[in-house]
N, C-alpha and C positions, 0 to 999 in steps of 0.2 A: 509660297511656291506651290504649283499645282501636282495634286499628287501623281504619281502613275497610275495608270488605268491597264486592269487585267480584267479581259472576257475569259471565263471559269466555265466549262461545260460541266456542269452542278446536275447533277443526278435526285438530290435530297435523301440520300444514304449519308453514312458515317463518315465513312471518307472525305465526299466533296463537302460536306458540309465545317468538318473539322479545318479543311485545308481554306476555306472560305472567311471563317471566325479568324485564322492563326491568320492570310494575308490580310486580314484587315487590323484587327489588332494590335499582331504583333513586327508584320512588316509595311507597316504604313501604306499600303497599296488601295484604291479604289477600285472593288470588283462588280464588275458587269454577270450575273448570275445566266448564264445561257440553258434554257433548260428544250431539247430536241425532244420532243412528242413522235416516238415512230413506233407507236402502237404499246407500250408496257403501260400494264393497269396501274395509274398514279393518280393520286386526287392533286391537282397542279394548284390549287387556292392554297392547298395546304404547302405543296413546296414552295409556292410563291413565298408566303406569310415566311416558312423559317427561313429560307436564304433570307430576308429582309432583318429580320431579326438576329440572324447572323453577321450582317453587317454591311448589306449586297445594296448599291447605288441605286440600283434597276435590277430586275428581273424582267428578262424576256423569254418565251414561249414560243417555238416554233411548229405549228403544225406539219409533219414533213410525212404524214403516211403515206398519201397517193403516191408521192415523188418515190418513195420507198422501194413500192412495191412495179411501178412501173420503168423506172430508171437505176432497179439496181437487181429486184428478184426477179424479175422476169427476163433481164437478160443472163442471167447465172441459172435460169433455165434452158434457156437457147441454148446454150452452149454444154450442158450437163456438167458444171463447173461441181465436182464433190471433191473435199480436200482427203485424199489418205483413204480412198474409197468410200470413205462413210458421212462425214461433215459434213452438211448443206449450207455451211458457211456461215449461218446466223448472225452469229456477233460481227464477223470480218467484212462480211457487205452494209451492215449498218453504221460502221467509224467512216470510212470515205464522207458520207451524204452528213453525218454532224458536223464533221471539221469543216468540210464545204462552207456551210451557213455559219458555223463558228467565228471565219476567216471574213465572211460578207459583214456581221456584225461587229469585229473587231475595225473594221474599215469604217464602220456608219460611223460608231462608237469614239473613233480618233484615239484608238486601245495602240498603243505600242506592244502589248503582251499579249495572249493568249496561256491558257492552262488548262490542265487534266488533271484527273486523280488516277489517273493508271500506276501500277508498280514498277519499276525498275526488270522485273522475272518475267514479265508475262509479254505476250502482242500486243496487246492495245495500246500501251505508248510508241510501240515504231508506227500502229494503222494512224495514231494520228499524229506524228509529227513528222511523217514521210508526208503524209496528205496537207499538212500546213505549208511544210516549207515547198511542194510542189504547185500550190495556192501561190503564197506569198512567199518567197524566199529571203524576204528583209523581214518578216516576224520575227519574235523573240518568245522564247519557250518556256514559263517558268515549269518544270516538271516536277513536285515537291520530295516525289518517291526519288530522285536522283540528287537530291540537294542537300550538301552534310550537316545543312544547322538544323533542316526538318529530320534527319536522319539520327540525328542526337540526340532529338527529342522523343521520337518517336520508332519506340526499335517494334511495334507489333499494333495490332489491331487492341489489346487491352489499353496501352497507352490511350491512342485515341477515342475509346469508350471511357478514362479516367479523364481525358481532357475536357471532353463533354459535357461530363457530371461535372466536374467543376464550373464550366463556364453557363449552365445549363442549357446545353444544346439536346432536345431530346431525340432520343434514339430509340428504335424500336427491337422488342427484347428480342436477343438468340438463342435463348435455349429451347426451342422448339423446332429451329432453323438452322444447325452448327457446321450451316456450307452458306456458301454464295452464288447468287443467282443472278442472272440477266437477262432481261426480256422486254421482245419485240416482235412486229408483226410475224417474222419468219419464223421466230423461235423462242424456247426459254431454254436457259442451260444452269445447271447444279453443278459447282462444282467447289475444291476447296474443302477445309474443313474436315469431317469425318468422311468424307469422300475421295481425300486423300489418298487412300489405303486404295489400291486398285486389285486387295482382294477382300475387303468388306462389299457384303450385298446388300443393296440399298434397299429401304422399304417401300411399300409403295405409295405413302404419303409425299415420299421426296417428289414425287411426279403432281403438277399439277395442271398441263394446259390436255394432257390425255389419258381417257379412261384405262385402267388397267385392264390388258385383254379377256383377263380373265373375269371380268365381268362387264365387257361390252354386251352388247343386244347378240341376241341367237340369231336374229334372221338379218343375214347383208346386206349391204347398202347397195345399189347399182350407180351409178353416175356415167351422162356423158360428158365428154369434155373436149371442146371445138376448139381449135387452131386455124390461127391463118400465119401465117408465113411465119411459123413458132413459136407464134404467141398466143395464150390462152385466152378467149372471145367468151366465150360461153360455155356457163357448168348447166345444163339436167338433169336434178332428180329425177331418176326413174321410177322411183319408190310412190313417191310423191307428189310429182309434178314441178317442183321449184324450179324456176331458172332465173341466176344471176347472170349479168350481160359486163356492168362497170371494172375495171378490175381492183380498187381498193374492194369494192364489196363480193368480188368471185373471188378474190384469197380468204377475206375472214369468213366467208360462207363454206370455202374448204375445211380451216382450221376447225371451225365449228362440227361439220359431219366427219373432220376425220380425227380429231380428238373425241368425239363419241364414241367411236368404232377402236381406238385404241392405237392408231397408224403413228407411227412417226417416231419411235422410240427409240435411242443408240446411247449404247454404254461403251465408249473408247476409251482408249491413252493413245494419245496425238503428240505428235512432235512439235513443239514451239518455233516460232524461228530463231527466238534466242539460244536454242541448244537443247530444253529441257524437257523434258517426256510432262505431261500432264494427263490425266484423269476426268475426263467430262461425261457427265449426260444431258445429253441433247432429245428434247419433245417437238419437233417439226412435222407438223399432223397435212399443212395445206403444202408444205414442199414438196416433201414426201410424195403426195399421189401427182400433184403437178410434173416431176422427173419422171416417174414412171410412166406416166399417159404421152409424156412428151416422146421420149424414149423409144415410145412403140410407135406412133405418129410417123418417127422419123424410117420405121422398118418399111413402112409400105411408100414411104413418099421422098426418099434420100437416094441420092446414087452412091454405089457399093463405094465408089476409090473416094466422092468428097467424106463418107461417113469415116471409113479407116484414117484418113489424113486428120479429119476432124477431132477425133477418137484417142488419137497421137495428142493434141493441142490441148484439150479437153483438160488433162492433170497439171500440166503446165501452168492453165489458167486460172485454176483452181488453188493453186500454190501461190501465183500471182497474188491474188485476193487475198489472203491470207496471210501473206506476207505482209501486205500493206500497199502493194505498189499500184492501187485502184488508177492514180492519178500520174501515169507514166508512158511513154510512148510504144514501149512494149503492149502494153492494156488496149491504147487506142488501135495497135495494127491489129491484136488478134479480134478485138470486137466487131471490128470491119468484116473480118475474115469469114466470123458467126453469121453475122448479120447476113453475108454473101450464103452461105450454105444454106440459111433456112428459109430465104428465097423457094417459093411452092412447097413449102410444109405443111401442108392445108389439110383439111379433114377431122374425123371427129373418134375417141378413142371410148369405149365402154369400158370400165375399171369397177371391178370390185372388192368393196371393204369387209372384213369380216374378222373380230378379235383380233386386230392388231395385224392384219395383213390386208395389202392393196396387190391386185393383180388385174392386167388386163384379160379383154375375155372376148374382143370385136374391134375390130378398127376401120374404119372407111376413107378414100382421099378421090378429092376428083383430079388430083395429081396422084394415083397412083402409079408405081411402077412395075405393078405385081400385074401379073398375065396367067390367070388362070387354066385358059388353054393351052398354054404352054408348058407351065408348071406341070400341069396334072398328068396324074399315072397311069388312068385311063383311056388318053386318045392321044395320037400324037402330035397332032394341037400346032402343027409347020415346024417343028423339030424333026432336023432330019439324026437320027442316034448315030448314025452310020461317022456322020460328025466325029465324033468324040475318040473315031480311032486316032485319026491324026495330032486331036488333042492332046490325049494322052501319052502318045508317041514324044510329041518334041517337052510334054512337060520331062519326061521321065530322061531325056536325053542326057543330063547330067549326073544323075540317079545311075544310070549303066556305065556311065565315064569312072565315078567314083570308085564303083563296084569293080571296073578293073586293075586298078590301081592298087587297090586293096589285097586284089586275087594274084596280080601280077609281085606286089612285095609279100607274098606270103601268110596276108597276116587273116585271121578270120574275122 
């Protein structure tokens, strides 16, 4: 009888690798090793070799950066999607785009299963079993953090490093590292661990994709950074002259000057959607100045009521993501909606980097909305002031309504 066949999105950490050895070994299952390449520094010969040696039919590798960074960060750009005002989403826009490909190879595969090694506490198992069963709703889940005979065996993270040693799964040491980390082109995140404590301060070895500001360069970085209908075209160093045009190579050309310069750093406690407060630091160095230039892009080139409406939608979407619901009709109207407003977002923002700070400093659009002569304090540029009496008149109309009501019951 032919065995079951489960595609494993296999990391080549402790976890997927343990959870890999035990469905092979110990529950007779045939596992497809899926391993998603969306930018974290991994040597893949090597996690090919152990998944195999673990006991994995196949390993496959997917290269998914471009797709990445074009079909998931740049439109969580558009739209200034931050979770809980701080987040740029890192981990939460990267599960949609694996489950995606997970779901494609569980189909080539003739996999009746798919699996994770997410925990049962955290988001990553609802980003990706909301995004499976939204794919394919006749998958099947084995989830092992959810499963009482993995759970019997394994009540903590030391079990699984004694399973290891036993079965000689190598593992790479933690006591240098006593958090957990994830990363990918957007971001790397610490968290877990002695970083638990959300009043322990972390040193600054825990950071590793951005220079501590306090020892970035003395003299700033300048960059410009072009837009066409919201979307980032082309970065200029102004320093230097560089210009990146592709956008897989105009984000790591970000990450690169603005992890030099120190950008992108955030020490949170964010709410789960499971219930529970969690403690993160987040190093997002090319997000980071990409929001911000977008940000200002949008001051000179947005009309005032779609920005406020959009403004409104913005947190909501951002929650979306995060929640998991990437692959749901909710996601598909509001992206619509983005995609509509940043229609003539065009033009080009100057941003400057300096010890761990990004700010704009210039911005241009040949869809601007800004009217200098009108604006300005010193001519009156076809504004008539005289205007403004009756303005102010009917705004204030209920402001005097109120004020009698007030005066008329007595009250001050």
């Amino acid at each position: 009888m032919a065995k079951q066949k489960v595609v494993l999105a296999y990391s080549g950490g402790l976890d997927t690798s343990v959870i890999l050895h035990w469905m092979v070994h110990q529950k007779n299952y045939e596992v497809v090793a899926y391993i998603a390449d969306i930018g974290q520094k991994e040597d893949y010969e090597a996690a090919k070799k152990k998944a195999m040696d673990c006991g994995a039919s196949k390993v496959i590798v997917k290269d998914l950066k471009a797709e990445f960074v074009t079909d998931y960060i740049f439109p969580a750009v558009q739209a200034n999607a931050i979770y809980e005002e701080r987040y740029l989403l890192g981990t939460s826009l990267a599960r949609p785009l694996i489950a995606k490909y997970q779901i494609e190879i569980a189909k080539q595969e003739g996999a009746e299963f798919v699996s994770h090694g997410s925990t049962g506490k955290g988001n990553d198992q609802v980003r990706f079993e909301m995004s499976y069963l939204a794919l394919n709703p006749k998958i099947k889940i084995l989830a092992p953090w959810k499963m009482q005979e993995w759970l019997a065996e394994f009540k903590g993270r030391d079990d699984l490093i004694a399973y290891a040693a036993k079965h000689g799964i190598p593992v790479q040491a933690t006591s240098k590292k006593p958090y957990s980390e994830d990363e990918n082109l957007m971001h790397i995140s610490h968290e877990a661990g002695i970083l638990e404590d959300p009043a322990h301060i972390p040193e600054d070895s825990v950071y590793s994709r951005t220079t501590s500001p306090k020892a970035a360069p003395d003299k700033s970085t300048m960059l410009e950074i072009h837009f066409q209908d919201g979307l980032p075209v082309k970065v200029l160093n102004k320093n230097d002259g560089t210009i990146v045009t592709k956008p897989l190579e105009l984000f790591l050309y970000l990450n690169k000057v603005g992890g030099e310069n120190g950008v992108g750093r955030v020490d949170m406690v964010e709410n789960r959607f499971v219930g529970i407060k969690s403690r993160g630091l987040y190093e997002t160095p090319g997000g980071t100045i990409l929001h911000i230039a977008h940000r200002d892009i949008e001051s000179i080139a947005m009309d005032r009521e779609v920005m406020r409406l959009r403004d409104m939608l913005s947190p909501r979407y951002a929650e979306m993501i995060y929640n998991g619901f990437w692959f749901s009709p909710e996601h598909d109207f509001l992206k619509a909606a983005f995609d509509k407003s940043q229609e003539l977002i065009n033009g080009k923002v100057t941003v400057e980097l300096y010890k761990g700070n990004c700010w704009p400093v210039a911005r241009e659009s040949p869809c601007s909305l800004y009217n200098q002569d009108l604006g300005s304090m010193h001519i009156a540029g076809g504004f008539d002031q005289t205007d403004s009496i009756g303005f102010i008149k009917i705004n204030a109309i209920r402001l005097m309504a109120h004020r009698a009501i007030i005066d008329k019951m007595g009250k001050a």
